[in-house]
C-alpha positions in Angstrom: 0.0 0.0 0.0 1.2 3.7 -0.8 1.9 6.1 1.3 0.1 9.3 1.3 2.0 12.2 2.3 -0.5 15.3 2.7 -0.2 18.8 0.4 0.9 20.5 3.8 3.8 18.0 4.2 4.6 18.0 1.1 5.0 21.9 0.6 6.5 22.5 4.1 9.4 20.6 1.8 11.8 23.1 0.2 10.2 22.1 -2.9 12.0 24.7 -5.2 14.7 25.1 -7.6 15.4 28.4 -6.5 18.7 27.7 -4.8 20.0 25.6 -7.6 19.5 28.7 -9.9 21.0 31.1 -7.5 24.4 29.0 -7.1 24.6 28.1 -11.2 23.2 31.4 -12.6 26.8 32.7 -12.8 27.9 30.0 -14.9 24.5 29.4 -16.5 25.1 33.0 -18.1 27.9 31.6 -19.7 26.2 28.6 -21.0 23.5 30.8 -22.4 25.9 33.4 -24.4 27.5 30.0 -25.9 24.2 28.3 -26.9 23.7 31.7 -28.6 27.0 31.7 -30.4 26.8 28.2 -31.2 23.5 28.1 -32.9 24.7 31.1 -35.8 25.1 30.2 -39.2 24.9 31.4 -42.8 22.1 29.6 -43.5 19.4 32.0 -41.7 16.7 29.2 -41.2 19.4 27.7 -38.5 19.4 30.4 -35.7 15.5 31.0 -36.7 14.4 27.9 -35.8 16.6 26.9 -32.9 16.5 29.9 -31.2 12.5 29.5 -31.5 13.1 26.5 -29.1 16.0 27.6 -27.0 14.3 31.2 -26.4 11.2 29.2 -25.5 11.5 29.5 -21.4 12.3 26.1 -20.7 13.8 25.8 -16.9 17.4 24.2 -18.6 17.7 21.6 -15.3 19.8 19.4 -17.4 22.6 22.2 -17.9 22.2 23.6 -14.7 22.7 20.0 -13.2 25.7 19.7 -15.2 27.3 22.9 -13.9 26.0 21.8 -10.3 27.6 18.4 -9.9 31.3 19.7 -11.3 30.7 22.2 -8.8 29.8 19.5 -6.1 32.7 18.0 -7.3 35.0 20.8 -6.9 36.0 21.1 -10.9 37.7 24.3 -11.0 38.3 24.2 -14.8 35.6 25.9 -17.7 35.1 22.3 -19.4 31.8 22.2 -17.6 30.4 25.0 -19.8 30.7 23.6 -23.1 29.4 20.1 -21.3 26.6 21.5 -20.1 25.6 24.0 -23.3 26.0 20.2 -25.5 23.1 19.0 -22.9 20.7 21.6 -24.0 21.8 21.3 -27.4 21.1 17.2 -27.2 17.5 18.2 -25.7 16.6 20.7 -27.7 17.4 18.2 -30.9 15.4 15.7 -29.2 12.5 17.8 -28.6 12.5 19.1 -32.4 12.7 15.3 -33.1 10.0 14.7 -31.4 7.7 17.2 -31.9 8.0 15.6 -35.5 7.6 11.7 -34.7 4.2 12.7 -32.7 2.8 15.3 -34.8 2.6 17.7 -31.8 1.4 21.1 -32.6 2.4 23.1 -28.8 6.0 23.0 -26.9 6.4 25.2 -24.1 3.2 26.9 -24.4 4.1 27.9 -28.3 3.7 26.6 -31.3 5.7 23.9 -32.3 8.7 24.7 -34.9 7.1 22.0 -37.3 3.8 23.9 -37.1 6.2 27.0 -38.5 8.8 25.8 -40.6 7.6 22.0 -41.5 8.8 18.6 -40.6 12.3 18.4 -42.8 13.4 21.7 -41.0 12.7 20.7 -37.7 14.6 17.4 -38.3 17.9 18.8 -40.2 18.1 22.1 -37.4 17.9 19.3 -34.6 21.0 17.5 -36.5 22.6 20.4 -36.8 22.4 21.4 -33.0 23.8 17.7 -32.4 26.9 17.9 -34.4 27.2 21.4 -32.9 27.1 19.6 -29.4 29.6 16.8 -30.2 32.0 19.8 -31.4 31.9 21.0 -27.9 32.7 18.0 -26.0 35.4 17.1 -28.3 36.7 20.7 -27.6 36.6 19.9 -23.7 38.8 17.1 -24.7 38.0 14.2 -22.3 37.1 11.3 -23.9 35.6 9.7 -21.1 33.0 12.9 -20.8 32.7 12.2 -25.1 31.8 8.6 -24.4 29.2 9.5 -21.8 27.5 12.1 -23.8 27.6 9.8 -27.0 26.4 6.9 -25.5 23.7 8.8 -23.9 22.8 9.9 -27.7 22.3 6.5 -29.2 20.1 5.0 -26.0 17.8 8.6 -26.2 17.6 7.0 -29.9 17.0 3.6 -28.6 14.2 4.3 -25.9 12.7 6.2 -29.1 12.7 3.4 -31.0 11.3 1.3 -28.0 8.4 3.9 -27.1 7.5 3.4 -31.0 7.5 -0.3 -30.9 4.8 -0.3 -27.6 2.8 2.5 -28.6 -1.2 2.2 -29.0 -0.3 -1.5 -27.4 -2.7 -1.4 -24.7 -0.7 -4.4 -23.1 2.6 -2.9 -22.4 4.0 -3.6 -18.9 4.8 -1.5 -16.6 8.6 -3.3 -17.0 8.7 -2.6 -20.3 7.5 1.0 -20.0 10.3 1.9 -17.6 12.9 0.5 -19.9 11.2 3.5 -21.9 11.4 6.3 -19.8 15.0 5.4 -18.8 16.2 5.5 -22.6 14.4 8.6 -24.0 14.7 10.8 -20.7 16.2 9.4 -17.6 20.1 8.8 -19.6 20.5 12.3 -21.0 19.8 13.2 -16.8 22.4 10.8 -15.6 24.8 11.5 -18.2 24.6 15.2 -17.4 25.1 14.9 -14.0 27.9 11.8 -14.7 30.5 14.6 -16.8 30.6 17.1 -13.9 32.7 14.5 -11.3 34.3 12.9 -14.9 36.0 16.3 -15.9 36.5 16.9 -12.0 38.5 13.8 -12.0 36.3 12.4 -9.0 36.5 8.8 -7.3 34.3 6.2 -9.6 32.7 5.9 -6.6 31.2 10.0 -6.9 30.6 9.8 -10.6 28.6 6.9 -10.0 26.6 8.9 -7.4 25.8 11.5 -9.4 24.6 9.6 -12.4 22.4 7.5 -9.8 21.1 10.8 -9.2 20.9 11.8 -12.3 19.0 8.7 -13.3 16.5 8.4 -10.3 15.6 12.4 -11.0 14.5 11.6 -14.5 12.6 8.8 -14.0 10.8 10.9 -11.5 10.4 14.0 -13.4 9.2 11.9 -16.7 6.8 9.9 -14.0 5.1 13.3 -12.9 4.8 14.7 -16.6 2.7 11.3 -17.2 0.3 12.3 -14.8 0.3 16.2 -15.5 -1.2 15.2 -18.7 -4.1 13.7 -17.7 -4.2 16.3 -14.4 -2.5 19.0 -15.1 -3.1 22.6 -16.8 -2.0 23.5 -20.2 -0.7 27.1 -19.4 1.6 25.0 -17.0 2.6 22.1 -19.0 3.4 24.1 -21.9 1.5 21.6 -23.9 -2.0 20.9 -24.2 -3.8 18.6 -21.9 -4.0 15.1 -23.1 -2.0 15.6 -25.9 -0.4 12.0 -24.9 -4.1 10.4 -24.8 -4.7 12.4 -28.4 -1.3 10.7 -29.6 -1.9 7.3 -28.7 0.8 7.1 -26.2 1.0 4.6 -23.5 1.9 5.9 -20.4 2.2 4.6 -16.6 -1.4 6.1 -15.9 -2.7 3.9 -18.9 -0.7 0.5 -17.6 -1.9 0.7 -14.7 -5.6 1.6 -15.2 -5.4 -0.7 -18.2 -4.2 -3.5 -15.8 -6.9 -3.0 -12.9 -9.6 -2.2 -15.2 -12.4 -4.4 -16.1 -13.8 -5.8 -19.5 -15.2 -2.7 -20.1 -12.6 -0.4 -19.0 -9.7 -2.2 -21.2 -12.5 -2.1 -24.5 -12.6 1.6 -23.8 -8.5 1.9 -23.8 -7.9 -0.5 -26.8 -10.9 1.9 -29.0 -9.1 4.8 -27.9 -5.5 4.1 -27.8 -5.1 1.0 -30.0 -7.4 1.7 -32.5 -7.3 5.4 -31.9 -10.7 6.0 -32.5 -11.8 8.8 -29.9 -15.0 10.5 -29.4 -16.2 13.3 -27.7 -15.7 13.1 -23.7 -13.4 10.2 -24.0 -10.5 12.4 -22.4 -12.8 13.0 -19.3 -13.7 9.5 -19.3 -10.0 8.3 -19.7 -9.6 10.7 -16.5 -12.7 9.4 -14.5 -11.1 5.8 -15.2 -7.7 6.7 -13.5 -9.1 8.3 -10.6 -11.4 4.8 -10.2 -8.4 2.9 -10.0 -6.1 5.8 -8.8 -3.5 5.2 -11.7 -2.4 9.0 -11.0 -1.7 8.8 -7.4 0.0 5.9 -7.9 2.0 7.3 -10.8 3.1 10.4 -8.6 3.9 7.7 -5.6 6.1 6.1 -8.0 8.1 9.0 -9.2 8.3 10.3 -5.1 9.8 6.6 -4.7 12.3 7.6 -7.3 13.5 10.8 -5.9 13.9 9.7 -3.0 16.6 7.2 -4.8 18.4 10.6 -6.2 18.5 12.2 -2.9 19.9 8.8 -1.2 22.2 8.9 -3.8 24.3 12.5 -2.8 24.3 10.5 0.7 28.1 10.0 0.1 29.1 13.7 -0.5 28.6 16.0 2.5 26.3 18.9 3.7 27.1 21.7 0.9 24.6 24.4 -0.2 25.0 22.9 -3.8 23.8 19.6 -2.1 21.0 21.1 -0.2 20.1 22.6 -3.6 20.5 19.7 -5.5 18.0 17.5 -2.7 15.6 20.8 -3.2 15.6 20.5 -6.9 14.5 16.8 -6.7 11.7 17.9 -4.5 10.7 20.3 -7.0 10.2 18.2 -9.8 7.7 15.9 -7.8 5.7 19.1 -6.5 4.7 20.1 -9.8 2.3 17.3 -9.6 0.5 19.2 -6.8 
């Protein structure tokens, strides 16, 4: 049985990513001038379309947690710049990608740069921002960091690949699911936080640490967007509510209400999902469905279970703001749910 942890508990949390802002905006300024220098080209659709994305007000956590575990690691160098700007670069690709595989029309609360400049441009700029990113890590001239990042690049691909092969399947496991999430958004989140103590030259032991963290976090934080879709707001998502139940996608919400429902229940998600044929009110009854079986509250008690893996994680390093920040970030991304 979960447990339930109360609004007031939760929020008497430092649930906020306020401090990890504060004690990385320095170096975050520096990231941003070079994602600015780094997306300029001759060809003027380049910076058009990129800087539609980059300019889009995402929160950049995965830079940020770059530049916070080389700082947690005491890297005194400016390798960590370049690392983390080639982060953002590999998200932003993923998400113009992405935008394209799913047909999605918002990101961040605009529209998407496929609904602007088409399909093919939206591809080639998000190849062109990774070839910009692998120029910066080869500049910061660890290989190990290289490696990391690269392998990172082809298992986004591969989890991808997976999410294609299970989508509309109504039968999905919740196994198989999680193999999902940790290829197309939990690795880019370990291997950001993994270069920070690799450049630092840190123990094994600490780079392991912070990619556990790394990890855990994005489990967490793709575990909570699951149910914002189906609870959430669309001024706060930045997307439109449902868009994943419009899209076909199977999600933890939909394993789980898929698995407890009844005869009737799984006819309702194979119509919807499998066969994608959706009427009006479906959404709301999709939504009544998961709140029968509480598929959401169970969702959101997975992902706390998985940040509070990252925060057991840091356990080895000791007491630092950047650590208290780090723990408060972690926080943050569950309380979005609330």
């Amino acid at each position: 049985m979960g447990v339930v942890v109360s609004l007031e508990e939760r929020e008497s949390n430092q649930a906020s990513i306020e401090p990890l802002v504060a004690l990385t905006r320095e170096d975050m300024a520096r990231v941003n001038a070079m994602i600015l220098s780094r997306t300029g080209s001759d060809v003027t659709m380049i910076p058009e379309v990129a800087n539609h994305l980059i300019s889009s007000g995402g929160k950049r956590l995965r830079p940020m947690l770059t530049l916070a575990m080389a700082d947690l690691c005491g890297y005194a160098g400016d390798g960590h710049v370049k690392l983390a700007a080639s982060v953002e670069f590999m998200h932003t690709a993923t998400l113009l990608h992405d935008d394209v595989v799913d047909e999605s029309d918002m990101r961040r609360g605009k529209l998407a740069a496929r609904m602007l400049w088409g399909n093919e441009a939206s591809v080639l700029v998000g190849d062109f921002l990774l070839g910009q990113a692998f120029k910066m890590m080869v500049e910061v001239g660890s290989l190990r960091a290289l490696d990391i990042l690269s392998t990172a690049a082809s298992v986004i691909a591969e989890g991808e690949v997976l999410q294609l092969s299970v989508a509309k399947n109504t039968e999905t496991t919740e196994d198989e699911y999680l193999a999902v999430i940790r290829g197309k958004t939990a690795e880019l989140f370990a291997a950001a936080c993994e270069v920070g103590p690799v450049i630092a030259g840190s123990p094994k032991a600490d780079a392991a640490a912070c990619r556990s963290y790394g990890l855990n976090l994005g489990i967490a934080f793709q575990l909570i967007d699951d149910a914002l879709d189906y609870g959430g707001v669309a001024a706060k998502l930045g997307k439109n509510t449902g868009d994943d139940f419009r899209e076909g996608k199977i999600t933890l919400p939909v394993v789980l209400s898929f698995r407890r429902g009844d005869e009737a229940e799984r006819a309702f998600w194979k119509r919807t999902l499998q066969d994608g044929e959706i009427r009006d009110g479906d959404l709301e009854e999709a939504q009544a469905i998961m709140r029968r079986h509480k598929a959401l509250d169970d969702t959101i008690a997975r992902a706390e279970h998985y940040a509070r893996m990252a925060k057991d994680a840091l356990g080895l390093f000791p007491t630092s703001p950047m650590k208290q920040a780090l723990n408060a970030a972690v926080d943050f991304c569950v309380a979005r749910a609330h």
